[in-house]
N, C-alpha and C positions, 0 to 999 in steps of 0.2 A: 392590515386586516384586523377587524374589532373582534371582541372575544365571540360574540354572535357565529361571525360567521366561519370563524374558527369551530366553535362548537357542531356546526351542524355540516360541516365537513370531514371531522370525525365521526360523526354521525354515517352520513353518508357513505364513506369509506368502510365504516364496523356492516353496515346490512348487505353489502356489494359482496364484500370476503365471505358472510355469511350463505348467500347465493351460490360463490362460488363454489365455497367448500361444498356446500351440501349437490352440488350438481357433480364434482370430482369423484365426492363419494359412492356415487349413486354409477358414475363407469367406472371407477374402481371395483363394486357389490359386482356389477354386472357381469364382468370380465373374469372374477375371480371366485363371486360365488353367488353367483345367479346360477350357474348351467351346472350344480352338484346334484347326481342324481338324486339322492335324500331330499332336493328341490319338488322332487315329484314323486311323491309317496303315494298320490292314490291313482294315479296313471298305472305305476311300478303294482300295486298290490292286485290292481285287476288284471294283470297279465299274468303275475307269480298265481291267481286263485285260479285262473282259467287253467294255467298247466299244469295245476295240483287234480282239478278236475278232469282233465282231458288223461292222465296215467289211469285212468280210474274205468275207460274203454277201449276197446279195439282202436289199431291206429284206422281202421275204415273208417269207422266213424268220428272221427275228429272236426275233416272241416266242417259237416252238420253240427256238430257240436259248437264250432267256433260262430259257423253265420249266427248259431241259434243266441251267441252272447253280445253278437255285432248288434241284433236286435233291442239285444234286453238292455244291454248299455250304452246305444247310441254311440255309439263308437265306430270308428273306422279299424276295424282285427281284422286280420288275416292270417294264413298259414300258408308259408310258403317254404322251400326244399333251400337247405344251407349254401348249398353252389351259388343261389343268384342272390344272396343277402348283398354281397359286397356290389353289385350292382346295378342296386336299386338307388345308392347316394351317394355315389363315388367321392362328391366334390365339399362334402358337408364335414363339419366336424364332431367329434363325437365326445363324450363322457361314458368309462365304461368301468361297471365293478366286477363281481361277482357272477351275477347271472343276468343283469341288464344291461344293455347298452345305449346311450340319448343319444342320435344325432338334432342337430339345432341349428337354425339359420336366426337372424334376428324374432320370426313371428313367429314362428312352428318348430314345431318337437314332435320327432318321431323314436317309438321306443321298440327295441330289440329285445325278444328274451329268449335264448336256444333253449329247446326242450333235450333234456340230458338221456342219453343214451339213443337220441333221435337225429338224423338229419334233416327234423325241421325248426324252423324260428317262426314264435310268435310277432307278428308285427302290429303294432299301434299308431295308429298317424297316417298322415299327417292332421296335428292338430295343435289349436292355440297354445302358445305358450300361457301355464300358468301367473306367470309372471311378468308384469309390462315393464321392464325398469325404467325405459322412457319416460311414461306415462307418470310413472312414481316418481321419479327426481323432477318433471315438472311439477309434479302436485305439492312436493317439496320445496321447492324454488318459489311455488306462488306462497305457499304458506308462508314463508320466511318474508316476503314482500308485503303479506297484508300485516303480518306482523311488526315488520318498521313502520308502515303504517301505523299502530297503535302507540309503537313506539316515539312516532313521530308527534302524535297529538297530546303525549307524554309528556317529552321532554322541550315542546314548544313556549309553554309558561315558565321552565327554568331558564328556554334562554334567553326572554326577554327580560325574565328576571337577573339575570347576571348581566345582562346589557345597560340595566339601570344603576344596578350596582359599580359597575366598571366606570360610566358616565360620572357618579357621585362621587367616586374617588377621583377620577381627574378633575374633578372640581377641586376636592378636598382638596388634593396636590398641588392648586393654585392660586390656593387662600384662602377658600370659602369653607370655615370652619364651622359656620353655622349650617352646612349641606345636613340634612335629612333623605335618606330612601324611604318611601313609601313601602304600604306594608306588599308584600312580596301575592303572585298569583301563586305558588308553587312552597308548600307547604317543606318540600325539602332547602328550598333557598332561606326560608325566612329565619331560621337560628344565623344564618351567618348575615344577613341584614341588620339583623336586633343588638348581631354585636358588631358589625362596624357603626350603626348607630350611638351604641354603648360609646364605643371608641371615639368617635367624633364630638361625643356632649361633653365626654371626661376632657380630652385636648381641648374643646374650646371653653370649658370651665376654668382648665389652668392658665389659660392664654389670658382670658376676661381678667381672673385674677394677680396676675401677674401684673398686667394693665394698671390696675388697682393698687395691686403695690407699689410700684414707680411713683404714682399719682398721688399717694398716701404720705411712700418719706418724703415725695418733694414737696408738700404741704407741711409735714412735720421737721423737715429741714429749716424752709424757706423760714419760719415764726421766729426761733432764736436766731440766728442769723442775722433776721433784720434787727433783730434786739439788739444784739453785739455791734453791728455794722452804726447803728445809732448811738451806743452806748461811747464807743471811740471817739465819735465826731462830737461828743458832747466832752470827752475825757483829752481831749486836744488842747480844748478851750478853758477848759476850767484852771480856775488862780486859786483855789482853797484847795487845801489839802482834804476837807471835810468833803469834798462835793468829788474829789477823784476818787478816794477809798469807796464812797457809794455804785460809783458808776464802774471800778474794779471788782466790786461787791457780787454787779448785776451780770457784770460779762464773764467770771469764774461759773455762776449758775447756770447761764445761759452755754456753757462748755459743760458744765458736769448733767444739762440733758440733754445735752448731744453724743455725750460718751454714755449715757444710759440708756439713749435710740438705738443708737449702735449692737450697743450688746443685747438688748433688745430684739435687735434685726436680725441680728447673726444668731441669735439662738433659735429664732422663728425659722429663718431659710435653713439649718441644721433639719428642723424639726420637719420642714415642707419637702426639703432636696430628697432626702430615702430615709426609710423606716431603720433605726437604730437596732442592735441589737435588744433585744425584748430579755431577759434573765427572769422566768416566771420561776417561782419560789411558790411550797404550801405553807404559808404562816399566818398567823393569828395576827389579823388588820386591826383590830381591836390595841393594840401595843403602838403601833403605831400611831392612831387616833389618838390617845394619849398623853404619849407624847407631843405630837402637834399643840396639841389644846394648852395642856402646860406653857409651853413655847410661847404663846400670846396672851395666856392670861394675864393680865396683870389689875392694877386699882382699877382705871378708868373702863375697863371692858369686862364685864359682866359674861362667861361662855358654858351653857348648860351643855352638858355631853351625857344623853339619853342613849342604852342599849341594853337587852333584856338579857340575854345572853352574855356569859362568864368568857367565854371565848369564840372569837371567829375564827372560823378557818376558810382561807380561800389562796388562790392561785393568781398570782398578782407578782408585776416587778417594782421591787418597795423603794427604787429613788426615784422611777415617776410616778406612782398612784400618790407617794408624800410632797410629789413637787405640783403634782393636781391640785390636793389637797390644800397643799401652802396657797396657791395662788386665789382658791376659793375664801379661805380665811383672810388674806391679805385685802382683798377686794370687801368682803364684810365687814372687817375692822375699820377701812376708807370709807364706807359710803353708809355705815350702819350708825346707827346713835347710839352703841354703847352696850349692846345686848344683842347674845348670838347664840342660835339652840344648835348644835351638833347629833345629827342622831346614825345611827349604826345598824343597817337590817340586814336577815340573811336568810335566804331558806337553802333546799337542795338545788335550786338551780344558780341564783342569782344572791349578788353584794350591792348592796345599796350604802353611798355616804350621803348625806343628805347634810347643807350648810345653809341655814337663815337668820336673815339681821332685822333689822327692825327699825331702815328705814326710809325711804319715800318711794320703794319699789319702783319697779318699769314696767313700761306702758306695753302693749299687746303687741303692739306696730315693731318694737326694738326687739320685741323675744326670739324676731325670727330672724334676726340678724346680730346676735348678741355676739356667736360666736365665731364672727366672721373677724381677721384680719383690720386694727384700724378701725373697729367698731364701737364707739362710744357715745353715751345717752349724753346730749349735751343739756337737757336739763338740771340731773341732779348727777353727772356724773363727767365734769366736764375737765377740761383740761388745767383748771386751778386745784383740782385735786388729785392734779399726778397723773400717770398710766396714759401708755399711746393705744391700747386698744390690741394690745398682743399676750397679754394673761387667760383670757378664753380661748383666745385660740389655741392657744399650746395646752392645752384643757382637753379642749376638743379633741386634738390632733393622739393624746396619750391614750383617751377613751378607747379611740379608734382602733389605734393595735392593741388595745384588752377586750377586741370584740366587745366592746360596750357602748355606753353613748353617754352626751352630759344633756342633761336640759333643765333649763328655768320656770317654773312655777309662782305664784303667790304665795305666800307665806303666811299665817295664821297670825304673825308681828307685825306683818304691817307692810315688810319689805318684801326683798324676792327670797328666795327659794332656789339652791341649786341641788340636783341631783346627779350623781355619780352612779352608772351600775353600769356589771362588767361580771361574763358568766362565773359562777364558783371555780368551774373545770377549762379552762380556756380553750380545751383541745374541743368541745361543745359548741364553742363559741360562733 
């Protein structure tokens, strides 16, 4: 059975009960307090006014008295002698208080009222029951039926809408990671569409990627590898001792950037597998900066560190915003000519580190893929100058838990421009 029709069998079931009940309740009223004399209060007051009237003359004149009220209120009255009361409805049941008494059959109601100090009884009736309870628990019963009705016109776009969604996940279910649900008829399905949607882009983003990875080291594998695999068969054959040392030379290389893939890798998948613990601290980023910039200055590299402000304060975990930080300076000193502006901004919301070199910059096409996994500019940024293309990403990836974000810009040197911000207050973030 699909969830469809699951739904509207519950459906189904919820208006039936609600029929039911309401017709239960309705000979339940009936039975139990439909026939309470207080049911008939203005029946009851025109017979209690008539015998307040009638003490008021001769008992002669009473029955004129009474035709003259059968007249005036259309009523069925009489006055009759307390012997034949019991008589008159032998077989009928009755309601009795104080001074009236109901007898009742389903349609009519006849009322009693003895006149006190008299052996006679006012009689009313026979006449309509004020009250139809039949009538009313149908009118009940249809209401609740035009009401699934409305209900039904309701809840008919939710369940086509759960019918597409249920379809999309057994797709999901069976590989098709790129399934989309359509936007939804039913304003209440559409938040949980939006996010199995969500859900579906995020899994088939890490799938994509992961794809990607595989694809990446076994590229980044295969290169030294075949280096090595050639370097041997060349190291087999060689008779100088001159020409082995070389080709010993080429195959320790070719191992020490396979043991730096590695460690490379493993810090990357650390950084992609689950969020590390974060240790946000309030200290002055400023000291840190500092630090860094010392750390690489040296003759050949030229590094201006611009900040208006004597001290930052921000909310930051200080061995990755400095391991951010290292790998932006690392990557400018690689691919820069020798000059690098560091600059430091902050207001009430946000921390800005901002690192630019000065030189041959990247192209618009590479910006939006900088920070991707294995992403590297092979014009001026190729594989003769080091790096597999996992220093931004673990960039990226640090941003990310400081609610913040990294991006590249031009640079006013010539080269790129990286930006680092990440809110003051993280808990904002």
């Amino acid at each position: 059975m699909n969830l469809g029709r699951s739904f509207f069998s519950l459906y189904f079931l919820i208006v039936a009960c609600f029929g039911a009940l309401s017709w239960l309740l309705d000979e339940f009223w009936s039975m139990n307090v439909e026939q309470d004399v207080e049911s008939y209060t203005g029946y009851k007051t025109v017979l209690i006014a008539i015998n307040d009237r009638l003490e008021n003359f001769p008992l002669d004149e009473w029955q004129e008295k009474v035709e003259f009220a059968n007249q005036r209120y259309n009523l069925p009255i009489q006055l009759v002698s307390g012997d034949s009361v019991e008589k008159l409805l032998p077989d009928l049941e009755y309601v009795k208080d104080e001074r009236v008494t109901v007898y009742y059959d389903d349609n009519d109601i006849t009322l009693f009222h003895p006149i006190a100090n008299q052996n006679k009884v006012l009689i009313l009736g026979p006449v309509q029951s004020p009250t139809r309870p039949r009538d009313a628990a149908l009118i009940r019963v249809i209401s609740v039926l035009l009401l699934g009705v409305v209900i039904f016109f309701w809840v008919w776009p939710i369940s086509k809408d759960l019918d597409k969604l249920a379809k999309s996940t057994k797709d999901f279910g069976y590989g098709d990671f790129k399934i989309k649900v359509d936007r939804a008829d039913s304003v209440l399905v559409q938040p949980m569409m939006n996010t199995f949607n969500m859900m579906a882009s995020r899994i088939n983003n890490l799938i994509e990627a992961h794809k990607e990875l595989t694809n990446a080291v076994s590229h980044e594998l295969r290169t030294p590898l075949a280096r090595s695999k050639f370097a041997l068969q060349v190291l087999r054959g060689a008779k100088d001792d001159e020409t082995r040392e070389k080709y010993i030379d080429k195959i320790s290389t070719d191992v020490e950037e396979l043991e730096s893939l590695v460690n490379e890798l493993l810090v990357y998948a650390a950084f992609e597998s689950e969020q590390p613990n974060i240790n946000f601290t309030n200290s002055d980023v400023k000291l840190l900066v500092d630090f860094q910039v010392a750390s690489f200055a040296c003759n050949d590299i030229e590094i201006d560190f611009a900040c208006e402000q004597d001290c930052v304060m921000a909310e930051y975990d200080a061995h990755f915003i400095n391991r951010a930080f290292s790998n932006l300076l690392t990557n400018a000193v690689k691919y820069g000519n020798g000059k690098l502006q560091v600059s430091l901004l902050s207001d009430d919301q946000q921390c800005s580190l901002v690192v630019e070199d000065n030189g041959p910059g990247i192209d618009d096409d590479f910006k939006e893929i900088i920070f991707d996994a294995f992403s590297r500019y092979d014009k001026s940024r190729g594989k003769d100058t080091g790096g597999f293309g996992l220093g931004l990403a673990i960039v990226s990836k640090i941003m990310l838990w400081h609610n913040g974000s990294a991006r590249v810009e031009n640079s006013e040197l010539g080269g790129a421009k990286f930006i680092l911000s990440w809110p003051v207050d993280h808990r904002t973030g």
